[in-house]
C-alpha positions in Angstrom: 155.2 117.0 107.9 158.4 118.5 109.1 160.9 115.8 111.3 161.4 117.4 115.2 164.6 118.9 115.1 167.1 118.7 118.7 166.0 122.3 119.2 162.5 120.9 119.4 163.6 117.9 121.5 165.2 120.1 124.4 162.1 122.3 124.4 160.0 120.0 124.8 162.0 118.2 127.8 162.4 121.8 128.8 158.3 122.3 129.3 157.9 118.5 130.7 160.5 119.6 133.2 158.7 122.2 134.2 155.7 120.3 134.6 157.4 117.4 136.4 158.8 120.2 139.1 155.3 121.7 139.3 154.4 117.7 140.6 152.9 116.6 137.6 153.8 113.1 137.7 152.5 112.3 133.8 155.2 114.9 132.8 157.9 113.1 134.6 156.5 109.8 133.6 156.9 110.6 130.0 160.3 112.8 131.1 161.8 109.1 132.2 160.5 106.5 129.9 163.1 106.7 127.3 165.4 106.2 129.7 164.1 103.5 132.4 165.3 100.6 130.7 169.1 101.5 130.6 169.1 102.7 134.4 167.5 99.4 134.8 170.6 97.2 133.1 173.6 99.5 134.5 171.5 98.4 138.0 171.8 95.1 137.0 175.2 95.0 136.1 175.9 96.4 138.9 173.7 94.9 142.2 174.2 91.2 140.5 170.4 90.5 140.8 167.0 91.6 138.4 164.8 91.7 141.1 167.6 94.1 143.0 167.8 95.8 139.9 163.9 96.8 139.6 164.0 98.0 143.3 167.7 100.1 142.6 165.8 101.8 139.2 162.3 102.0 141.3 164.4 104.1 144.1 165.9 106.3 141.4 162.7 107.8 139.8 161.8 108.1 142.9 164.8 110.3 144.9 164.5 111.6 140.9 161.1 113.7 141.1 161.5 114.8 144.7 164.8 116.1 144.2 163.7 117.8 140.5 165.0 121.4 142.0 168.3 120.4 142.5 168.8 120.0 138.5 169.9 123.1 137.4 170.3 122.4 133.7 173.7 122.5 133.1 173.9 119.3 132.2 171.5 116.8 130.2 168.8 115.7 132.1 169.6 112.3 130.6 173.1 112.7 132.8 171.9 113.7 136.2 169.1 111.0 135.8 172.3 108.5 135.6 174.2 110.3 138.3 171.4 109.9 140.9 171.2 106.4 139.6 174.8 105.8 140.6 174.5 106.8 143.6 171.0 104.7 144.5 173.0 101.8 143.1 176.1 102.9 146.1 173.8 102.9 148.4 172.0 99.4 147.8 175.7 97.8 147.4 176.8 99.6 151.1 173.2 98.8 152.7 173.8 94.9 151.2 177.6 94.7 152.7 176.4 96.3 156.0 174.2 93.2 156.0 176.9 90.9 154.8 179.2 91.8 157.3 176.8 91.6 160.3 176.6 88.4 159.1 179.9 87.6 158.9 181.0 88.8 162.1 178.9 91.1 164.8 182.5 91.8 166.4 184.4 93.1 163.6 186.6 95.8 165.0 184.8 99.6 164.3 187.9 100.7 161.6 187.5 97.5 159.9 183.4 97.9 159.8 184.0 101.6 158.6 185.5 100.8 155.8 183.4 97.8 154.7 181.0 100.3 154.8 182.6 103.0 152.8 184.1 101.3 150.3 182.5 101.7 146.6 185.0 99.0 145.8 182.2 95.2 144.7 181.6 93.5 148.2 183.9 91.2 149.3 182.0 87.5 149.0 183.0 84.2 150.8 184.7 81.6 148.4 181.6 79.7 147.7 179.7 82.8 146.4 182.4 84.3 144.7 182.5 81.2 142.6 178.8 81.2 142.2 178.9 84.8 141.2 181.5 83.6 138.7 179.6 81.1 137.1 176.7 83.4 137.0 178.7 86.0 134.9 179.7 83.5 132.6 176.1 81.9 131.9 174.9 85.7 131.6 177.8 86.4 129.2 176.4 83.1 127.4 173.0 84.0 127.4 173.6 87.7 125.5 175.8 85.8 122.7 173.2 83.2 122.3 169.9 85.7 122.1 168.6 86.1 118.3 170.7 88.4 116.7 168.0 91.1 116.1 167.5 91.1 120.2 171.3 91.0 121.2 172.3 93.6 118.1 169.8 96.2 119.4 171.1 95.5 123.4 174.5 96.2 122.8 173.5 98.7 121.3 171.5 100.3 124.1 173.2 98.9 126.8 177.4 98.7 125.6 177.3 101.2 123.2 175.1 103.7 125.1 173.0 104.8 122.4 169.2 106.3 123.4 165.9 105.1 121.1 166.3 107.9 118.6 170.2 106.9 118.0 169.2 103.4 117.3 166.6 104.1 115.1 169.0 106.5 112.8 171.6 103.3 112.6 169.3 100.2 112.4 166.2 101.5 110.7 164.0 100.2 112.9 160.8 102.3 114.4 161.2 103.1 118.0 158.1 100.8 118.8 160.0 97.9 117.0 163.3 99.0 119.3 161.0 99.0 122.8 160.0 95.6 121.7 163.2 94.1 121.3 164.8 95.5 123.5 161.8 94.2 126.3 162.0 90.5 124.5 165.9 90.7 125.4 165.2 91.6 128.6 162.9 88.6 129.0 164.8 85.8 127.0 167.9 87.2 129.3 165.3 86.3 132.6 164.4 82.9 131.2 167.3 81.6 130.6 169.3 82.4 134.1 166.4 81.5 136.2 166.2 78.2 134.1 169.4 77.3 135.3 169.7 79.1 138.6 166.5 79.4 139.8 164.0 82.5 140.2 165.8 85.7 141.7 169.3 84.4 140.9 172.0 86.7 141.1 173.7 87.9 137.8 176.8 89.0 138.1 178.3 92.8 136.8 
């Protein structure tokens, strides 16, 4: 049996697209898989927090298949999936400083709010959680050195090096079943061990 070749690859992404834009939503389903878990870390490095990071990645599949006509193909569908990814993650970092500097102070003058609000710059935190956030990077940092080195191998992979399933299986060997497992045990052991220390729903650092 012959091995599907790239030409194969994109035509097959090229008929699920089609699908997907038609409002199949099994097509987009299978159109997004692959690729759900990394837009799911880069949220989490970003927004500081997993359950923040669920809701970012939930919001991009979303604005994702109703805004299917606006991908034109000239890039990867892998790269505009990311793009409108970025941009959810903006917009959940300028909705939570909105929030935090309501909090801070209702009277801020409207320049100063503006550009609280426009910034794309990390949001500026009050000593204590600054250093919280601190220590949270560094048990996070901790917690990927100390995972079992088939899990944390196969995340750097995914997550630093930027490799998709089909890249890691040509380097490591593995089968992509074996790479979706470990890379959802990393995921888990990662959970565990922050919310061991810091409690459910603690904030992990970018």
């Amino acid at each position: 049996m012959s091995t599907p070749t790239a030409r194969d690859d994109r035509q097959h992404e090229a008929q699920l697209l089609q699908r997907a834009r038609a409002g199949d939503e099994a097509a987009f389903a299978e159109l997004v898989s692959p690729l759900r878990e990394r837009i799911y870390w880069r949220a989490a490095k970003a927004v500081g927090d997993l359950d923040e990071a669920e809701d970012v990645t939930q919001e991009t599949l979303m604005r994702a298949f109703t805004r299917l006509e606006t991908f034109r193909g000239d890039a990867r569908f892998s790269s505009w999936l990311y793009m409108v990814g970025s941009n959810c993650i903006r917009m959940h970092l300028r909705t939570r400083r909105r929030k935090g500097a309501q909090r801070m102070d209702d009277h801020l003058p409207e320049i100063e709010r503006n550009e609280v609000l426009v910034t794309d710059a990390a949001p500026t935190l009050p000593p204590d959680e600054m250093a919280m956030s601190m220590e949270l990077a560094e048990a996070l940092a901790d917690a990927i050195s100390n995972l079992p080195p088939q899990y944390g191998s196969i995340l750097r992979l995914w997550v630093e090096d930027g490799l998709d399933l089909k890249q890691i299986h040509e380097r490591s060997g593995l089968s992509i079943a074996a790479i979706k497992s470990r890379l959802h045990r990393a995921r888990r052991r990662l959970r565990n061990s922050i919310e061991a220390e810091f409690g459910a729903g603690a904030l992990l650092a970018a």
